[in-house]
C-alpha positions as CSV (number, residue, x, y, z in Angstrom):
1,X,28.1,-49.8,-33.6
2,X,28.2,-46.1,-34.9
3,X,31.4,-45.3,-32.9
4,X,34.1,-45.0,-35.6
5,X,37.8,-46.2,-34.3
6,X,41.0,-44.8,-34.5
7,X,43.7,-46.2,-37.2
8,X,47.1,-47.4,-36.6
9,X,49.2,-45.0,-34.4
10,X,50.7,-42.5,-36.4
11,X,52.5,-39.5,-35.6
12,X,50.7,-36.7,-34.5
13,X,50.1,-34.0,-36.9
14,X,51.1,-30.4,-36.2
15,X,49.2,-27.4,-37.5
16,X,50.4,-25.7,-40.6
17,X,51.2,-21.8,-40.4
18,X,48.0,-20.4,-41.1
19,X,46.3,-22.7,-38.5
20,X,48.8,-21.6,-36.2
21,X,48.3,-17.8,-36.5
22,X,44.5,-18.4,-36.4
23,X,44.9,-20.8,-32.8
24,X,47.1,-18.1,-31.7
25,X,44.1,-15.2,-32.2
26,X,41.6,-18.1,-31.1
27,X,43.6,-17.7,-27.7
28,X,43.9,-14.4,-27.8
29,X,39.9,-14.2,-27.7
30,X,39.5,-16.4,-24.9
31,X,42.2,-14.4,-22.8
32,X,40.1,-11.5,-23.4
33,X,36.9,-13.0,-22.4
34,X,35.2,-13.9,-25.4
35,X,33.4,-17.2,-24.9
36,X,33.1,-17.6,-29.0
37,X,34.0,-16.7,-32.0
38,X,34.2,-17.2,-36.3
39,X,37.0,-18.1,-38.2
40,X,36.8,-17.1,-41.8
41,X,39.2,-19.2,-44.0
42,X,39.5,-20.0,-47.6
43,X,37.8,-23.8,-48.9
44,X,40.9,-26.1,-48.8
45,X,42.5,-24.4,-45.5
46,X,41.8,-26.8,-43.1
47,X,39.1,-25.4,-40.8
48,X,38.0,-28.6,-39.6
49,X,41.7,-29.2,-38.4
50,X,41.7,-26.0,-36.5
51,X,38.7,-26.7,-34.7
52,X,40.2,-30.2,-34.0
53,X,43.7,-28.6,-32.3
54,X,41.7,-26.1,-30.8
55,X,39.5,-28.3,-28.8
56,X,42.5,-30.5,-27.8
57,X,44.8,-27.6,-26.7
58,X,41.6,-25.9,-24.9
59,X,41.7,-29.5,-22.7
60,X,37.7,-30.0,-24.2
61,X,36.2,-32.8,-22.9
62,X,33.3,-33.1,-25.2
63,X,32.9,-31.9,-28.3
64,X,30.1,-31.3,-30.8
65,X,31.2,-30.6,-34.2
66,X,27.9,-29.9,-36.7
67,X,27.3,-29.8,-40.1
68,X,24.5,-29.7,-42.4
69,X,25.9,-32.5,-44.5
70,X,27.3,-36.2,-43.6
71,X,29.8,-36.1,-45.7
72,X,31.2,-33.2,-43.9
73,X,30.4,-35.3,-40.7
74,X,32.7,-38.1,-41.8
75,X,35.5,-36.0,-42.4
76,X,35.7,-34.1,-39.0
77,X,34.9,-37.9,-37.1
78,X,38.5,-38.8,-39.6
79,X,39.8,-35.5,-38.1
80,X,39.3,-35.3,-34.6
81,X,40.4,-38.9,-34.6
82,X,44.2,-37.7,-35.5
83,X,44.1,-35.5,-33.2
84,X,42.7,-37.3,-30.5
85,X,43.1,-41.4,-31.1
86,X,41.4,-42.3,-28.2
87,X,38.8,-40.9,-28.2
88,X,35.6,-42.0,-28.6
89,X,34.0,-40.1,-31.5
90,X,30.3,-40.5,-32.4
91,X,28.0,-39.9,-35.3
92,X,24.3,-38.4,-34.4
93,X,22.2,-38.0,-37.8
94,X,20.0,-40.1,-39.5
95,X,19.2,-43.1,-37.9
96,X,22.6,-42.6,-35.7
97,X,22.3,-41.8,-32.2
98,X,25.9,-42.0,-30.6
99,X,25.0,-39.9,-27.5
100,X,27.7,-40.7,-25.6
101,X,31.0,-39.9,-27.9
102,X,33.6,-37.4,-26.7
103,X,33.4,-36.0,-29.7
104,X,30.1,-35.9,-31.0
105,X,29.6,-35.2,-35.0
106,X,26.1,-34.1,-35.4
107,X,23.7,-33.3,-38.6
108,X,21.8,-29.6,-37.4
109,X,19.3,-31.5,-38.9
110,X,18.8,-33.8,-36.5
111,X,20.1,-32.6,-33.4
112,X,18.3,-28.7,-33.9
113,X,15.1,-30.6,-33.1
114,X,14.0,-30.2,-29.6
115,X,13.3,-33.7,-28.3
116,X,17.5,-34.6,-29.5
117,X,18.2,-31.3,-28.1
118,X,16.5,-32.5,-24.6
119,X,18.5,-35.6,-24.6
120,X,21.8,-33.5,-23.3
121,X,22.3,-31.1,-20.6
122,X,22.9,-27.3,-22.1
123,X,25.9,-27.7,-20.6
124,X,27.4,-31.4,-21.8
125,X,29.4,-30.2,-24.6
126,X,32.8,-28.0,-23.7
127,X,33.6,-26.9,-27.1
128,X,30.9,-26.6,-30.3
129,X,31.9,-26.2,-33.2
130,X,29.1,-25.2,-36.4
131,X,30.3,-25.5,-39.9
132,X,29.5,-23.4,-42.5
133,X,28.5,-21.0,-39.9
134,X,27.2,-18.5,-42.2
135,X,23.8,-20.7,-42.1
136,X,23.6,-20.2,-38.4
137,X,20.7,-17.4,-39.0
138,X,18.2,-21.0,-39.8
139,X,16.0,-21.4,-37.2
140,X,17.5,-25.2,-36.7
141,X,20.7,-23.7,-36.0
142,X,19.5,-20.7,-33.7
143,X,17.4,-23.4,-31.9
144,X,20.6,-25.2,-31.0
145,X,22.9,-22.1,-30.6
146,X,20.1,-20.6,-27.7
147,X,20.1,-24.5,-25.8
148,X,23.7,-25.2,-25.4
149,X,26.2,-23.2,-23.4
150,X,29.4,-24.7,-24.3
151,X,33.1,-23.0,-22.7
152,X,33.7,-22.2,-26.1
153,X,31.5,-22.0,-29.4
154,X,33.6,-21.8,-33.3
155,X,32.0,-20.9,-35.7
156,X,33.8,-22.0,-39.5
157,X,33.0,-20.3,-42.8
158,X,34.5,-19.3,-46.2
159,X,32.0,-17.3,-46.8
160,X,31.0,-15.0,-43.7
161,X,28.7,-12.9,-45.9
162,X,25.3,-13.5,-46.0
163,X,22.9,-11.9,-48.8
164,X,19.8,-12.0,-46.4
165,X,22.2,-9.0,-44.1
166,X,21.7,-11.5,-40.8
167,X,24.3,-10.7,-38.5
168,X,26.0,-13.9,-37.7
169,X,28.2,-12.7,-35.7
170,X,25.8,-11.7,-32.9
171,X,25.8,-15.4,-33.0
């Protein structure tokens, strides 16, 4: 089974200041409208744990986090799991084809292709969240950005500039 399960109840964690500040302008955005935005922090900051609390305090019912790398996809399943125990939480890259997670970790590369793509409804996922955003100009990632139509989209970068000039934040 790819689902991964939760450890031993411990107690929940609570963001740190800088997470704080940047949930507070996350909110901000929302009340003003904005069905999206990017959150440009340092390597080390914990942007993975933001999108975490930020899903949970939105209420998100599913959630796609995705990233070009599994490694990074293992560490956000570990995450969200923290913040969310019981949920389910799913891997689909590879071989791994979790569809039906609550919070669904997914490689670009394998869900940006169009059949995957077809397998969900634009509109299954509440909350998406694309690491490393600053690669969203790729064609796999564009692909998947124009299908879904989540409540709320976060993009995560250290590094929001790009030296092709693509403007990811029309994104």
């Amino acid at each position: 089974d790819d689902v991964v399960t939760a450890a031993p109840p411990v107690e929940a964690p609570t963001p740190p200041a800088v997470q704080a500040e940047a949930l507070e302008a996350l909110a901000e955005s929302r009340a003003e409208g904005f069905a999206g935005g990017p959150v440009v922090m340092a390597t080390g900051l914990g942007k993975t744990w933001l999108a975490a609390f930020d899903a949970h305090h939105l209420g998100a019912k599913k959630v796609l986090f995705v990233a070009h790398r599994e490694e990074i996809l293992g560490q956000a399943a570990a995450t969200f799991l923290r913040i969310r125990p019981n949920a389910r939480v799913g891997n689909y890259a590879g071989q791994r084809r979790d569809a039906e997670a609550d919070v669904l970790c997914a490689s670009v590369q394998t869900l940006g292709k169009e059949a995957h793509l077809e397998r969900f409804a634009p509109t299954h996922f509440d909350y998406i969240v694309v690491d490393e955003f600053h690669h969203a100009a790729a064609p796999s990632y564009r692909r998947l950005l124009s299908y879904f139509n989540p409540r709320f989209l976060l993009g995560l970068t250290a590094t929001p500039d790009r030296t092709d000039q693509s403007d990811i934040l029309s994104l």
